[in-house]
N, C-alpha and C positions, 0 to 999 in steps of 0.2 A: 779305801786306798786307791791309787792311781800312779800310773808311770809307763811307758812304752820302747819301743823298737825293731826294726826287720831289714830284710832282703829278697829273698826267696822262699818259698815254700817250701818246710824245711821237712828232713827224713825221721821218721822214727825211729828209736834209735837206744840200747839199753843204756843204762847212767855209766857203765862201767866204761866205756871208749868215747868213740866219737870223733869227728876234726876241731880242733881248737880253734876259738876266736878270739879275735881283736881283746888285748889284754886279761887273758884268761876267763873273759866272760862264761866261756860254755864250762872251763872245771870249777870255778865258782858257784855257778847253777846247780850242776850234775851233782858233785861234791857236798851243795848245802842240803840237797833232795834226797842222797843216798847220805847222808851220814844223821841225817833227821828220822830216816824211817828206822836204819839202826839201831839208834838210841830211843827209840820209843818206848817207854814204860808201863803204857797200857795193854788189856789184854787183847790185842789183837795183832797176829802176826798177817807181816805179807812177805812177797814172792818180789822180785829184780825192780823196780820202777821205769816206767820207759821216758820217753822225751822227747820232743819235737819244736819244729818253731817254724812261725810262716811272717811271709812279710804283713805290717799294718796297714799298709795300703792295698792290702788285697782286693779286688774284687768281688768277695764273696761274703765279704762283713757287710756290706752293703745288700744284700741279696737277704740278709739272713733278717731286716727288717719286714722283709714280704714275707717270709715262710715260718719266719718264729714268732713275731713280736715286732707292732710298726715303733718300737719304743725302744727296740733291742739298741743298745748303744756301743758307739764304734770304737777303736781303741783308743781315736784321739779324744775321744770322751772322757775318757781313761786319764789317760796322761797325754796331755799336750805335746805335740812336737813329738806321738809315738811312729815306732821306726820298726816292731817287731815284737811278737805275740809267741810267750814260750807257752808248752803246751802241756802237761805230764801226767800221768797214771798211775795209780798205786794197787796193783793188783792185787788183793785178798787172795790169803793165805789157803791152799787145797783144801786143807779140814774144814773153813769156814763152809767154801762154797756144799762141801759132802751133809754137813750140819744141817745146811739149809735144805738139802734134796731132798732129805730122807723124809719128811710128810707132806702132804700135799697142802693142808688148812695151815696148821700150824707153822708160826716162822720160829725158825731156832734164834735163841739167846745169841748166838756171838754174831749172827748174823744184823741182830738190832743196833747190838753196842760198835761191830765194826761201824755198821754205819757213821753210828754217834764220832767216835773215837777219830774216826777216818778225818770227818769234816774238821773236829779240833785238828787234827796234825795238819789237815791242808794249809790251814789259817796260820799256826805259827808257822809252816817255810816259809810261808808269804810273807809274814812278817820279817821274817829273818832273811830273808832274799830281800827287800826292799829295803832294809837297813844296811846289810852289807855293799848293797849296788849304791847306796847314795853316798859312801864311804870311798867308791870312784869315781863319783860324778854323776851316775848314772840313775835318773831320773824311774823308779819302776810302780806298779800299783795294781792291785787285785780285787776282784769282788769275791765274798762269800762263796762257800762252796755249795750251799745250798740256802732257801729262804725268800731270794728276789725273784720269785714268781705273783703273776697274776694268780689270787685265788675263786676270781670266777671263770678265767681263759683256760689256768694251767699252762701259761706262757712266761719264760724268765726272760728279763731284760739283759742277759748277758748268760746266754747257755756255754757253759765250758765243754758238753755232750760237743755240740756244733763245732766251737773252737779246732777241739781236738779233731772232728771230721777233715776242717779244713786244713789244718797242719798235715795233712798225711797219718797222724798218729791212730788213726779208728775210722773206721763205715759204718755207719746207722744196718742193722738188723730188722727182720721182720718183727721183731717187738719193741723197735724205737730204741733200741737200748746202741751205745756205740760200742762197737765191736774192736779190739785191738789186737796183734797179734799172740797178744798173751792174755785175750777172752774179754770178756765183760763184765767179771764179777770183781768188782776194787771205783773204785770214784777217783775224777777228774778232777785238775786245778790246771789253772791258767793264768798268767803272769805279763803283763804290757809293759814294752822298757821303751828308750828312748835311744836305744844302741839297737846298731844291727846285730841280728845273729845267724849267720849264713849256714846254715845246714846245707845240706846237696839235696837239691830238688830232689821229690819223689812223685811220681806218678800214682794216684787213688787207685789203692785193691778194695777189692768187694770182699767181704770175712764172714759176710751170711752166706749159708751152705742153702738156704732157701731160694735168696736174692741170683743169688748167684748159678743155680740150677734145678730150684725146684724141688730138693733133695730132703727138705726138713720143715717141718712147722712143730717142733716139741716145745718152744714157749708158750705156743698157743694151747697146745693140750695142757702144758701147765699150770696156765692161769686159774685159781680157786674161785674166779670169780664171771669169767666168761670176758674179762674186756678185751680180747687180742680177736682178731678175725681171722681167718685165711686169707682177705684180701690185702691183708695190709694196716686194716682201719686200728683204731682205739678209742675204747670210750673211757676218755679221762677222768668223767665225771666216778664212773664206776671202779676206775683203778684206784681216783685217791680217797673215794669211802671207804676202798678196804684196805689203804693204807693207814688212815685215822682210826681204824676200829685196835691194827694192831699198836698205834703209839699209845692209843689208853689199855692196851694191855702189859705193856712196857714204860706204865708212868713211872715206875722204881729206878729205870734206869734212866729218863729222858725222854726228851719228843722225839721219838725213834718212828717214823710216820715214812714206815717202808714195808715191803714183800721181799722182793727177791725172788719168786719163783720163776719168772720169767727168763730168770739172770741165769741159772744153775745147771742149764742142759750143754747139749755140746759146742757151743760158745761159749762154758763158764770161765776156761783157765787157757784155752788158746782161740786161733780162728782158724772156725770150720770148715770155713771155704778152702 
């Protein structure tokens, strides 16, 4: 899919308020995101969805070819003539993330299938925001929530982790994971329109309790498999062997080709910092 739009670098922000924009674009948004998670019928519950938006001509789309992927592609990739990059979060339900704590080796069932579950609903808002927005003219388009990665880099050509950094919506963590005010444990989607949408600028918080003073490194002792450092590093190669061992443990439900433990400590359902 593909479609765009911006202004400024927009605030995070839960679905339920917010300032309205130019022809109800942002309770159309808000509205289609919060009333999609509601109605969800699979089994995974979540917790408020948040929401942001930054301009597409930012500066830092550009940036994110050196530090992610020299193929990462920009939003006018996306959709021509884009003007603004919505941002959103779907935070995983408390029980999940406690599921997932309780062993170290072992990943809990709801933890697989939210995965699963999660990336299906990101895909139909996208759809159904991009139908609804062209229904005002409004030109919008999305990539996958997960998939377009290199599988010998472990680099995706359009990180939504990143996106959401840039929007204000999340700060990357000492385990690479992005951080939101309402934690880390739920997946990202991101949306390029070709309408602005003016959030009120926000200034980047730090939400690593590590990052941010030093205070923590429990992803690191979480990890079952040694790939997180104290310095910072990651050996990806090592994260996604032992992400592939659990999807063939979880071929009954899907290619569920995740952990979580890294996710589940005290960054799992707010930020630490």
């Amino acid at each position: 899919m593909g479609r765009g739009g911006a202004s400024r670098s927009g605030e995070s922000a839960a679905l339920s308020g917010g300032p309205k924009l130019p022809l109800d674009v942002a309770d159309l948004i808000s509205a289609t995101i919060r009333e999609s998670v509601a109605g969800w019928r699979g089994a995974t519950r979540y917790r408020k969805p948040l929401l942001a938006s930054v301009a597409a001509d930012d500066r830092r789309f550009a940036e994110l070819k050196r530090v992610v992927d020299p193929r990462h592609m920009l939003p006018e990739d996306l959709v021509p003539g884009a003007r603004s990059v919505a941002s959103f979060f779907l935070p995983f339900d408390e029980g999940i993330v406690e599921a997932n704590a309780d062993a170290r080796e072992e990943v809990a069932p709801e933890w697989a299938v939210a995965y699963l579950e999660t990336n299906e609903l990101i895909e139909r808002i996208a759809d159904q925001l991009t139908e609804a927005l062209a229904r005002h003219g409004i030109r919008a388009g999305a990539e996958p929530p997960s998939g377009r990665y290199d599988r010998r880099t472990f680099t995706s050509t359009w990180s939504h982790k990143s996106i959401a950094v840039i929007a204000g919506l999340a700060s990357f963590g000492a385990h690479h994971m992005a951080i939101t005010d309402s934690g880390c444990a739920g997946r990202f989607g991101s949306l390029v329109l070709d309408q602005e949408l003016p959030w009120a600028a926000r200034e980047q918080t730090q939400r690593c309790l590590h990052i941010a003073s030093g205070g923590c490194l429990e992803c690191v002792r979480r990890c079952p498999v040694g790939a997180l450092s104290d310095e910072g590093a990651v050996d990806k190669q090592l994260c996604w062997s032992r992400c592939r061992r659990v999807a063939e443990a979880f071929e009954a439900v899907g290619a569920a080709s995740v952990c979580g433990k890294c996710a589940v400590g005290p960054c799992a359902l707010r930020a630490a910092a």
